[in-house]
mmCIF file of the N, C-alpha and C atoms, coordinates in Angstrom:
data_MODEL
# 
_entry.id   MODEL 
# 
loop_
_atom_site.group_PDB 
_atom_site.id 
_atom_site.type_symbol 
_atom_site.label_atom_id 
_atom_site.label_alt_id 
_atom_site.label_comp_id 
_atom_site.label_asym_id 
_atom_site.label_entity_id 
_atom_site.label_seq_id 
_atom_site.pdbx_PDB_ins_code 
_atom_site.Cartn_x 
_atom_site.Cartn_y 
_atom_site.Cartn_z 
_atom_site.occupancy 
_atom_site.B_iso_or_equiv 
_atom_site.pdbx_formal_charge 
_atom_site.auth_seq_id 
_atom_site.auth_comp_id 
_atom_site.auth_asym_id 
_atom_site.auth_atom_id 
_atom_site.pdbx_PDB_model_num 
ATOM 1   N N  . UNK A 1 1  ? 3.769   -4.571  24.342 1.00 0.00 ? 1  UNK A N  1 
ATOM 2   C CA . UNK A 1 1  ? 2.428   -4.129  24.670 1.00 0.00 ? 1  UNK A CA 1 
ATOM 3   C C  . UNK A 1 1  ? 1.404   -5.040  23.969 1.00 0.00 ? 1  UNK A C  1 
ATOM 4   N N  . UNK A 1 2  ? 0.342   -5.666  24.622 1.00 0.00 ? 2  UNK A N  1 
ATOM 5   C CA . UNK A 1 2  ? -0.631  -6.052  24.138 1.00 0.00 ? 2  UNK A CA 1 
ATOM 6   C C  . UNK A 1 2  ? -1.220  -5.833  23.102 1.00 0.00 ? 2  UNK A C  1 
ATOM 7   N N  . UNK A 1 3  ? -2.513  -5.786  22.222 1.00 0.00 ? 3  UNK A N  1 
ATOM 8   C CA . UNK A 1 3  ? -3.357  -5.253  21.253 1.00 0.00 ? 3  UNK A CA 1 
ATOM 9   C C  . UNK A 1 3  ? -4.682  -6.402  21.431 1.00 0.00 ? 3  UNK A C  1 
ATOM 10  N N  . UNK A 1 4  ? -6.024  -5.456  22.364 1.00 0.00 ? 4  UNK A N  1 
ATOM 11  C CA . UNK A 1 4  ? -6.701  -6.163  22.796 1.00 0.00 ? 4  UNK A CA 1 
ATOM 12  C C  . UNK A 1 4  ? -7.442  -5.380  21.647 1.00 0.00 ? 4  UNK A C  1 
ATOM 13  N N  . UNK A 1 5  ? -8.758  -6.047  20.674 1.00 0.00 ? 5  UNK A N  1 
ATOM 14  C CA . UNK A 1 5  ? -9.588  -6.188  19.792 1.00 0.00 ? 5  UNK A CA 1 
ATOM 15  C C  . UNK A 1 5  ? -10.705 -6.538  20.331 1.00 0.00 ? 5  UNK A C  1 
ATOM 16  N N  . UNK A 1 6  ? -11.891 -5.477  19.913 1.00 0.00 ? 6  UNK A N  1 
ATOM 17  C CA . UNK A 1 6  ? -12.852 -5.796  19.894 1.00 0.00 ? 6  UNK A CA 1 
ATOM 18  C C  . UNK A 1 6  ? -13.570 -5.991  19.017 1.00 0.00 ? 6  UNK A C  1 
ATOM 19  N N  . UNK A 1 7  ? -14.945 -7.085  18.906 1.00 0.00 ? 7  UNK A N  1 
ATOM 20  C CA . UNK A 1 7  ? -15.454 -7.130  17.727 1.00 0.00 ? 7  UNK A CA 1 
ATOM 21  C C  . UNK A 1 7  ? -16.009 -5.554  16.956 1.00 0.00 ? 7  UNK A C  1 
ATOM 22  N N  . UNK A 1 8  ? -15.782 -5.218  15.662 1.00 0.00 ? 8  UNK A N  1 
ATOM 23  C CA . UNK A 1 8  ? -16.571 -4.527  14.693 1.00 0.00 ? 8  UNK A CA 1 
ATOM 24  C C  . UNK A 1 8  ? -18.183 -4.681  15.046 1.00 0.00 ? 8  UNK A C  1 
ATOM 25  N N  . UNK A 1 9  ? -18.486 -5.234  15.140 1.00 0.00 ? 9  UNK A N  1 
ATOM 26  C CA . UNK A 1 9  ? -20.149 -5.438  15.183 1.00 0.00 ? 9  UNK A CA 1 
ATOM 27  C C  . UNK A 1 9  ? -20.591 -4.937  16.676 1.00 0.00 ? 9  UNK A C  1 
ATOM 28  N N  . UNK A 1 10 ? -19.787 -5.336  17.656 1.00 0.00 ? 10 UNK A N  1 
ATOM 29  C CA . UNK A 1 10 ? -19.838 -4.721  18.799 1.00 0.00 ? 10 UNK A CA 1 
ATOM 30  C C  . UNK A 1 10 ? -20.196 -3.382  18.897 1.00 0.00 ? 10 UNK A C  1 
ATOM 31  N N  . UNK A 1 11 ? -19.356 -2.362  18.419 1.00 0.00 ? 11 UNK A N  1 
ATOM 32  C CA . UNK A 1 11 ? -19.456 -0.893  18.185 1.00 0.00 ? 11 UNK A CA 1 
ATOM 33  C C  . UNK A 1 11 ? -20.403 -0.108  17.425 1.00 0.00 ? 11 UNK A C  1 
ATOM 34  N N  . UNK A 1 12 ? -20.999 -1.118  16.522 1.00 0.00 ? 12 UNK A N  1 
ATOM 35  C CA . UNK A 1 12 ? -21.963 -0.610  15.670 1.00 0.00 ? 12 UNK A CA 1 
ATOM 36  C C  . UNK A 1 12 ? -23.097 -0.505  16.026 1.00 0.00 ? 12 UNK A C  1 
ATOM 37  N N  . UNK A 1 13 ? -23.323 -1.955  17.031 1.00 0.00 ? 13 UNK A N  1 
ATOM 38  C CA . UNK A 1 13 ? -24.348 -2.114  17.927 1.00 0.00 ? 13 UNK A CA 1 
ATOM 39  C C  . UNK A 1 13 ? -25.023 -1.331  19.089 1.00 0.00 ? 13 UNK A C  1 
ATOM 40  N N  . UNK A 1 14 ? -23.948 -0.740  19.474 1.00 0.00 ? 14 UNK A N  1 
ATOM 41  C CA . UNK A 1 14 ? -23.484 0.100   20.875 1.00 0.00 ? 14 UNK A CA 1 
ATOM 42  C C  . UNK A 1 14 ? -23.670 -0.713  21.515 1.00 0.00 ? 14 UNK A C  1 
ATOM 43  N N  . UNK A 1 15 ? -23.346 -2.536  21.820 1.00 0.00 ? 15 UNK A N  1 
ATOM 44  C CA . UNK A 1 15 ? -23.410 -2.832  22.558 1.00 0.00 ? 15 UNK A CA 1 
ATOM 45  C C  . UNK A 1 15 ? -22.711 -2.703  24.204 1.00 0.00 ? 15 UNK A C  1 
ATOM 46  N N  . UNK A 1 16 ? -22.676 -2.542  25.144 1.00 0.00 ? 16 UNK A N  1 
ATOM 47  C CA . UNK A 1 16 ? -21.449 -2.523  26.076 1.00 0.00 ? 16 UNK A CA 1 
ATOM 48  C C  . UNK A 1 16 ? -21.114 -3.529  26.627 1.00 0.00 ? 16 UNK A C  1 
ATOM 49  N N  . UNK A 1 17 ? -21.815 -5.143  26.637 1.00 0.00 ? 17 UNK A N  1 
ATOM 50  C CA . UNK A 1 17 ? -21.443 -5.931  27.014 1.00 0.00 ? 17 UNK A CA 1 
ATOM 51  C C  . UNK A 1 17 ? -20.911 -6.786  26.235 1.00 0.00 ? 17 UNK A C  1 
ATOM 52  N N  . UNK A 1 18 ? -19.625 -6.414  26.115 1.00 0.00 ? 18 UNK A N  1 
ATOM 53  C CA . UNK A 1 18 ? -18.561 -7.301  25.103 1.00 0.00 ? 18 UNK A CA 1 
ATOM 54  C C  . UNK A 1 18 ? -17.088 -8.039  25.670 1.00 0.00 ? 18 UNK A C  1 
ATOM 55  N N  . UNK A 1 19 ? -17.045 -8.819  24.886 1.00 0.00 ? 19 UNK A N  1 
ATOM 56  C CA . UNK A 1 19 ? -15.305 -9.637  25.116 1.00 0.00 ? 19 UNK A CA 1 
ATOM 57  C C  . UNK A 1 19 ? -14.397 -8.916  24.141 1.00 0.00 ? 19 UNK A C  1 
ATOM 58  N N  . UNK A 1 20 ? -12.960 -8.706  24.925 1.00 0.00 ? 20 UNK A N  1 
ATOM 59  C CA . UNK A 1 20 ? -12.136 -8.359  23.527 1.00 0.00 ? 20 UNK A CA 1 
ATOM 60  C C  . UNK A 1 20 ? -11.233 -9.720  23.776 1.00 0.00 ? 20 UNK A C  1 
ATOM 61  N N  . UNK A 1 21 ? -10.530 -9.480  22.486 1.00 0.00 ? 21 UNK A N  1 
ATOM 62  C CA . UNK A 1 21 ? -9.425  -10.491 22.422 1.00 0.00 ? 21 UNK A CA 1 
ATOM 63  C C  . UNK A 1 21 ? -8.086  -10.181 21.999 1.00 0.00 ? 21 UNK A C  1 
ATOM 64  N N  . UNK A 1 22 ? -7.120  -10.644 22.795 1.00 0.00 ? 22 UNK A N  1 
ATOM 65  C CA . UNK A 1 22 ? -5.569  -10.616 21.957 1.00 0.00 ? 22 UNK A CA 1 
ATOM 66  C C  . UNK A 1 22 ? -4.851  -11.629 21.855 1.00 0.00 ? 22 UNK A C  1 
ATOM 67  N N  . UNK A 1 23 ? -4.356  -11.541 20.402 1.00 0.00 ? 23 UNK A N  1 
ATOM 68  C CA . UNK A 1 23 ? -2.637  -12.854 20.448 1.00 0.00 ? 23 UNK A CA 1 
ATOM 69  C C  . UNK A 1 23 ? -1.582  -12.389 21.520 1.00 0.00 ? 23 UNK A C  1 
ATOM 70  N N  . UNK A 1 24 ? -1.494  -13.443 22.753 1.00 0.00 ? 24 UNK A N  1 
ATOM 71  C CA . UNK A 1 24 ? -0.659  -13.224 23.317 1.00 0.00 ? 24 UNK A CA 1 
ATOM 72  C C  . UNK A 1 24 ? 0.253   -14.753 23.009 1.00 0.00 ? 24 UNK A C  1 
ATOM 73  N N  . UNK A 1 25 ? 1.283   -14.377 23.453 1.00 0.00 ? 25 UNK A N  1 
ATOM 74  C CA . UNK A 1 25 ? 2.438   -15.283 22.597 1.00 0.00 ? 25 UNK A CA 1 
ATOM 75  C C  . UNK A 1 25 ? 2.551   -16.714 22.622 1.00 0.00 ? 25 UNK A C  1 
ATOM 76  N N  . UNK A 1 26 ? 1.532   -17.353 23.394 1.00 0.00 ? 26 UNK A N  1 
ATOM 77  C CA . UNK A 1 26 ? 1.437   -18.702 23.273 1.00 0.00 ? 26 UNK A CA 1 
ATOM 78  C C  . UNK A 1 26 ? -0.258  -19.171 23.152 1.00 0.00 ? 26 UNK A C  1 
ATOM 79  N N  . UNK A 1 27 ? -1.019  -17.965 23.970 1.00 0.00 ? 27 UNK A N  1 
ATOM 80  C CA . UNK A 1 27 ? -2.213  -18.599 24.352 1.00 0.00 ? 27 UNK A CA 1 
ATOM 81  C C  . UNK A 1 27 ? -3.374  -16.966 23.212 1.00 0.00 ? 27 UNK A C  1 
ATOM 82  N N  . UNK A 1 28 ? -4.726  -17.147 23.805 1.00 0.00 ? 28 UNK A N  1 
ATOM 83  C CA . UNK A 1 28 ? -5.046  -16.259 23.145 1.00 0.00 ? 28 UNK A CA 1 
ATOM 84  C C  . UNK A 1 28 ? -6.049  -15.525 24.989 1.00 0.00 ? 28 UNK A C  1 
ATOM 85  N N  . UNK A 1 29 ? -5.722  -14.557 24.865 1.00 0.00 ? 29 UNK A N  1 
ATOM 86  C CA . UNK A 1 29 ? -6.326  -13.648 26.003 1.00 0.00 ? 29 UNK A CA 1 
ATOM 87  C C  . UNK A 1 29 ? -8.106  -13.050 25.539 1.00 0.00 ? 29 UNK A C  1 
ATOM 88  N N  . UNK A 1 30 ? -8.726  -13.409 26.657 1.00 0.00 ? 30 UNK A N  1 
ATOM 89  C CA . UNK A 1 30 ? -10.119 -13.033 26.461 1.00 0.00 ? 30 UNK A CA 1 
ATOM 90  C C  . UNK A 1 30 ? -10.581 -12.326 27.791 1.00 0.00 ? 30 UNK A C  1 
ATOM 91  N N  . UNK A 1 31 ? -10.784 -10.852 27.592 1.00 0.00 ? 31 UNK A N  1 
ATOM 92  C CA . UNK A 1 31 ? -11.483 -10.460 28.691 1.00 0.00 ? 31 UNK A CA 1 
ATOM 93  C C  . UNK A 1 31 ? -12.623 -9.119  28.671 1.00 0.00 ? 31 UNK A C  1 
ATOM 94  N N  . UNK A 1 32 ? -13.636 -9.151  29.927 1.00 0.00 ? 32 UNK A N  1 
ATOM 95  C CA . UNK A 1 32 ? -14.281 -8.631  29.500 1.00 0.00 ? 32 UNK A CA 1 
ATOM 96  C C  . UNK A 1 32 ? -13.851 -6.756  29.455 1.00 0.00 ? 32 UNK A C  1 
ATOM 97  N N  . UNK A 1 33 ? -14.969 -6.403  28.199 1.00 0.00 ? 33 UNK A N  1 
ATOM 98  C CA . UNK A 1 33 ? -14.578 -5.062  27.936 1.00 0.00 ? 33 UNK A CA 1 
ATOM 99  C C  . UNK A 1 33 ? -14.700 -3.354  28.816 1.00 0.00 ? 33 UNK A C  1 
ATOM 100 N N  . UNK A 1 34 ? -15.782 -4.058  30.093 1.00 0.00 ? 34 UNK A N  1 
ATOM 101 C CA . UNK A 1 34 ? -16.058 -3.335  30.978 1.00 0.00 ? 34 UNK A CA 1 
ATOM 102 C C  . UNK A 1 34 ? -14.655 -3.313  31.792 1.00 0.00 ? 34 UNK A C  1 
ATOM 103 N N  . UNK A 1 35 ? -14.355 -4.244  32.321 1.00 0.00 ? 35 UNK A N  1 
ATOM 104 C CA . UNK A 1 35 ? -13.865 -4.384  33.509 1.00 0.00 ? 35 UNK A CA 1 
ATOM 105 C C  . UNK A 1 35 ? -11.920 -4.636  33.037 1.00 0.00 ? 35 UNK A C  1 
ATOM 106 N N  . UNK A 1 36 ? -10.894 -4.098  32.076 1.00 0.00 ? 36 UNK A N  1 
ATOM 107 C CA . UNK A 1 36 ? -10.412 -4.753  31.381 1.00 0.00 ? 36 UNK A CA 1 
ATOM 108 C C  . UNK A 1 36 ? -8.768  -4.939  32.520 1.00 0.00 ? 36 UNK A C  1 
ATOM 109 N N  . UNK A 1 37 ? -8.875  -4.636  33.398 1.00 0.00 ? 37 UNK A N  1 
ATOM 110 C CA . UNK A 1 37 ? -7.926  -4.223  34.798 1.00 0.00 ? 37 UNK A CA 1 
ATOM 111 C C  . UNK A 1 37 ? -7.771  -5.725  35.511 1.00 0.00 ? 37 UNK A C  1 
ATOM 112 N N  . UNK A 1 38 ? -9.224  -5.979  35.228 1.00 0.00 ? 38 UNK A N  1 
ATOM 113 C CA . UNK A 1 38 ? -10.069 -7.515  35.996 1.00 0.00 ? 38 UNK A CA 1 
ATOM 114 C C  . UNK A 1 38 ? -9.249  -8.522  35.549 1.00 0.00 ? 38 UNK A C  1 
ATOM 115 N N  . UNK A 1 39 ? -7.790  -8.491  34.690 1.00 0.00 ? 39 UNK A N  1 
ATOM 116 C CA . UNK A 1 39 ? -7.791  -9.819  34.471 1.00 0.00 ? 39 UNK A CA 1 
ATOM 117 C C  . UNK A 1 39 ? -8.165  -10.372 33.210 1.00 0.00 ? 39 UNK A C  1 
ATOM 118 N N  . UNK A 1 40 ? -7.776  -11.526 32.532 1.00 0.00 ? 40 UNK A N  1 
ATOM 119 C CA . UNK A 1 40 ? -7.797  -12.281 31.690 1.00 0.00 ? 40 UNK A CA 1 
ATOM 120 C C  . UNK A 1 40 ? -8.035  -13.580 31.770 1.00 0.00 ? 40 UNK A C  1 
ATOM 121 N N  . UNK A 1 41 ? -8.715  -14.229 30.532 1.00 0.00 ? 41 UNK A N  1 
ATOM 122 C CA . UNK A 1 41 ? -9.223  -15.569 30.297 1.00 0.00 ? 41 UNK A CA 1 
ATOM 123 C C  . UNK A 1 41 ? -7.667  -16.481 29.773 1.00 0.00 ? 41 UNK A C  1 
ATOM 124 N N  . UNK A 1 42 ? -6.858  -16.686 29.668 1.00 0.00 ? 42 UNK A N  1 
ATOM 125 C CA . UNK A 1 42 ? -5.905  -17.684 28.281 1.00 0.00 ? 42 UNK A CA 1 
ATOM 126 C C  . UNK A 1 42 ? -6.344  -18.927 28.231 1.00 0.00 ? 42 UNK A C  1 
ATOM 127 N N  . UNK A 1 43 ? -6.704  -18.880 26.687 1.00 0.00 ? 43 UNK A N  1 
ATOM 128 C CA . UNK A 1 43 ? -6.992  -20.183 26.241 1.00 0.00 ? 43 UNK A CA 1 
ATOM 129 C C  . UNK A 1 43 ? -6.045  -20.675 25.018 1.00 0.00 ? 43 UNK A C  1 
ATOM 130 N N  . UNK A 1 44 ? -5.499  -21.858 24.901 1.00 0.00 ? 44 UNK A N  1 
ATOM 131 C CA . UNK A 1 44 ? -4.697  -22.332 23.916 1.00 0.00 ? 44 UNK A CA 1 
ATOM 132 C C  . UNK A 1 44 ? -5.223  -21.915 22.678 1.00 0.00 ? 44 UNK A C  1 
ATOM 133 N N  . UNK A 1 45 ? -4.537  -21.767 21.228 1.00 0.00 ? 45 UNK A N  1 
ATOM 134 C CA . UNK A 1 45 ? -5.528  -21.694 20.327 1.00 0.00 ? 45 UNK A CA 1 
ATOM 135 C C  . UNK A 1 45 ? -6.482  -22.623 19.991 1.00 0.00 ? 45 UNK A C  1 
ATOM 136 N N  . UNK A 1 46 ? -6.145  -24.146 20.094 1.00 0.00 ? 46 UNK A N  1 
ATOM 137 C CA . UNK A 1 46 ? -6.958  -25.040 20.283 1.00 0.00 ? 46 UNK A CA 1 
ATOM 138 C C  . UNK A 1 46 ? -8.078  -24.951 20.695 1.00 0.00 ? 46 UNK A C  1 
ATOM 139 N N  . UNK A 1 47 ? -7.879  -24.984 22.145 1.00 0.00 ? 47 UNK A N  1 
ATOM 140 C CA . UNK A 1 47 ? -9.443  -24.544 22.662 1.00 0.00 ? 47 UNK A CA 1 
ATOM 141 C C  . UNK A 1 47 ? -10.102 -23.691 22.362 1.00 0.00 ? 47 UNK A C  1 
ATOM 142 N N  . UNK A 1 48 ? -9.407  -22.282 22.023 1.00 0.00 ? 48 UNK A N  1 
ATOM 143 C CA . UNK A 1 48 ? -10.511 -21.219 21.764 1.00 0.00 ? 48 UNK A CA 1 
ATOM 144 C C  . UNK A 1 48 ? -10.534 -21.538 20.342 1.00 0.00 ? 48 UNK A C  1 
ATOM 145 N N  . UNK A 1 49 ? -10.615 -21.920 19.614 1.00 0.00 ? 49 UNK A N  1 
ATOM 146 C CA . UNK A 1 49 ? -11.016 -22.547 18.210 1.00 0.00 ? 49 UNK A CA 1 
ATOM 147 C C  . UNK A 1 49 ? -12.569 -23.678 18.066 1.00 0.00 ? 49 UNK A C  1 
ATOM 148 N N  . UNK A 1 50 ? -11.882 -23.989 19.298 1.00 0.00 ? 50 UNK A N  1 
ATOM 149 C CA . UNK A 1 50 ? -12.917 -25.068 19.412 1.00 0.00 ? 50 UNK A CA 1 
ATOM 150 C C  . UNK A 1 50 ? -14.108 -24.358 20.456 1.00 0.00 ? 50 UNK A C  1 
ATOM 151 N N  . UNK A 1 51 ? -14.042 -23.420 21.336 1.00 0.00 ? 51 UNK A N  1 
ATOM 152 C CA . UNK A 1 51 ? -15.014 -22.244 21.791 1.00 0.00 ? 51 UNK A CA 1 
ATOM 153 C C  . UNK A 1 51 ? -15.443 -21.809 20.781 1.00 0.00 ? 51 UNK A C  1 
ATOM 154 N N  . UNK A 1 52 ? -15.049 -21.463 20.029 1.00 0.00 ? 52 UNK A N  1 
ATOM 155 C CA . UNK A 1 52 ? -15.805 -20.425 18.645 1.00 0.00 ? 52 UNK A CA 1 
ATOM 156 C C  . UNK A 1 52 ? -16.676 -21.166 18.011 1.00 0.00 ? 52 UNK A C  1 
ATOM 157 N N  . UNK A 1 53 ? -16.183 -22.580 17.789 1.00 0.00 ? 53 UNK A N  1 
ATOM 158 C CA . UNK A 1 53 ? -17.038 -23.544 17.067 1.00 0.00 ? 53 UNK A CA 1 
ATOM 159 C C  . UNK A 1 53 ? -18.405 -23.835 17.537 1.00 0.00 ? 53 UNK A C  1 
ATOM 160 N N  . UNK A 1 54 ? -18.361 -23.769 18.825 1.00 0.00 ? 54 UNK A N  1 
ATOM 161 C CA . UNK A 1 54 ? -19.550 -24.683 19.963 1.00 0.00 ? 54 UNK A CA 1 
ATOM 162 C C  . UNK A 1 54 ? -20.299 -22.963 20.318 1.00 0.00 ? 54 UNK A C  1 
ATOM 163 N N  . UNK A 1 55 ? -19.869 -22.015 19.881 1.00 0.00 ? 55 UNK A N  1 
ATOM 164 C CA . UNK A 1 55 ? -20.428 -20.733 19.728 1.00 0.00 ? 55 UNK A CA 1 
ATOM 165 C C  . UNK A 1 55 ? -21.403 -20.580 18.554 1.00 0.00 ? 55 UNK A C  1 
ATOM 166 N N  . UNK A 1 56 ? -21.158 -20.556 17.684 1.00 0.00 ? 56 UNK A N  1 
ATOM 167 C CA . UNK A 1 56 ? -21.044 -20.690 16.086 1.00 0.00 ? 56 UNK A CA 1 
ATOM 168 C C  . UNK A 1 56 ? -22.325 -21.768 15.993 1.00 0.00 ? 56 UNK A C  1 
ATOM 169 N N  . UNK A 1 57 ? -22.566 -22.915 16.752 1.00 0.00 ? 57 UNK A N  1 
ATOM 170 C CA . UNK A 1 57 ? -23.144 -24.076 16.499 1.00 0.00 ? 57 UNK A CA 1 
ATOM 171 C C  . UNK A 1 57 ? -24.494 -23.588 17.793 1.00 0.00 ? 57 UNK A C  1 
ATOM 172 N N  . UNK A 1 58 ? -24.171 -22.656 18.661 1.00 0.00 ? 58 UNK A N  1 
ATOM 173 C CA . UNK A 1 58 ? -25.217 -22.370 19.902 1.00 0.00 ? 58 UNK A CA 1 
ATOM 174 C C  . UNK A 1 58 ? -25.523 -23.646 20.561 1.00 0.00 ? 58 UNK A C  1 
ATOM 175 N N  . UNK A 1 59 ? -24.357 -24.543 21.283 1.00 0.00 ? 59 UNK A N  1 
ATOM 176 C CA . UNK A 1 59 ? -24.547 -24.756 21.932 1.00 0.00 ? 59 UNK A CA 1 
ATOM 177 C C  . UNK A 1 59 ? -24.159 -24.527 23.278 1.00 0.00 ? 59 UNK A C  1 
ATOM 178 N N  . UNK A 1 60 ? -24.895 -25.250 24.123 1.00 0.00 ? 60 UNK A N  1 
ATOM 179 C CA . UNK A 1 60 ? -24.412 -24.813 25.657 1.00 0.00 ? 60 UNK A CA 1 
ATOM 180 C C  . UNK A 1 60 ? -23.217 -25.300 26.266 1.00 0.00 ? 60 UNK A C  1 
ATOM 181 N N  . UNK A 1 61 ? -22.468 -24.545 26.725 1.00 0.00 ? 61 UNK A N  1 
ATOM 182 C CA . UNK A 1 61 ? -21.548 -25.234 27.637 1.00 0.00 ? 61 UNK A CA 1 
ATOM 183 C C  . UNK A 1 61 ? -21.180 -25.840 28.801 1.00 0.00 ? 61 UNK A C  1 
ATOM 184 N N  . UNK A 1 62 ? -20.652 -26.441 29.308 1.00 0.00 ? 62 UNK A N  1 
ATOM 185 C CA . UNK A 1 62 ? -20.308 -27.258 30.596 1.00 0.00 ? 62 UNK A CA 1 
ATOM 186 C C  . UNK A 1 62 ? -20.329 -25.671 31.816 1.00 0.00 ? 62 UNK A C  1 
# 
């Protein structure tokens, strides 16, 4: 079974428009928290390391 995580700050916020995330066994799963039936993002850890970074830094993406 999975273990999809959402951010702490999320909940505090009451925000509802959030991403959760899980370690899935090679890649890392990102999807949104509304819709969570919808499907998944996998990104290597690599990349989503390097997403967090270019997050972190506010910039825009491709």
């Amino acid at each position: 079974m999975t273990t999809w995580r959402k951010s702490s700050r999320s909940a505090n916020s009451g925000q509802e428009d959030c991403v959760e995330l899980a370690r899935l066994t090679r890649t890392v799963g990102i999807r949104d928290s509304k819709s969570p039936d919808a499907g998944h993002l996998n990104l290597s850890p690599e990349t989503f390391t390097a997403l967090i970074a270019q997050v972190k830094r506010d910039e825009p993406s491709i």
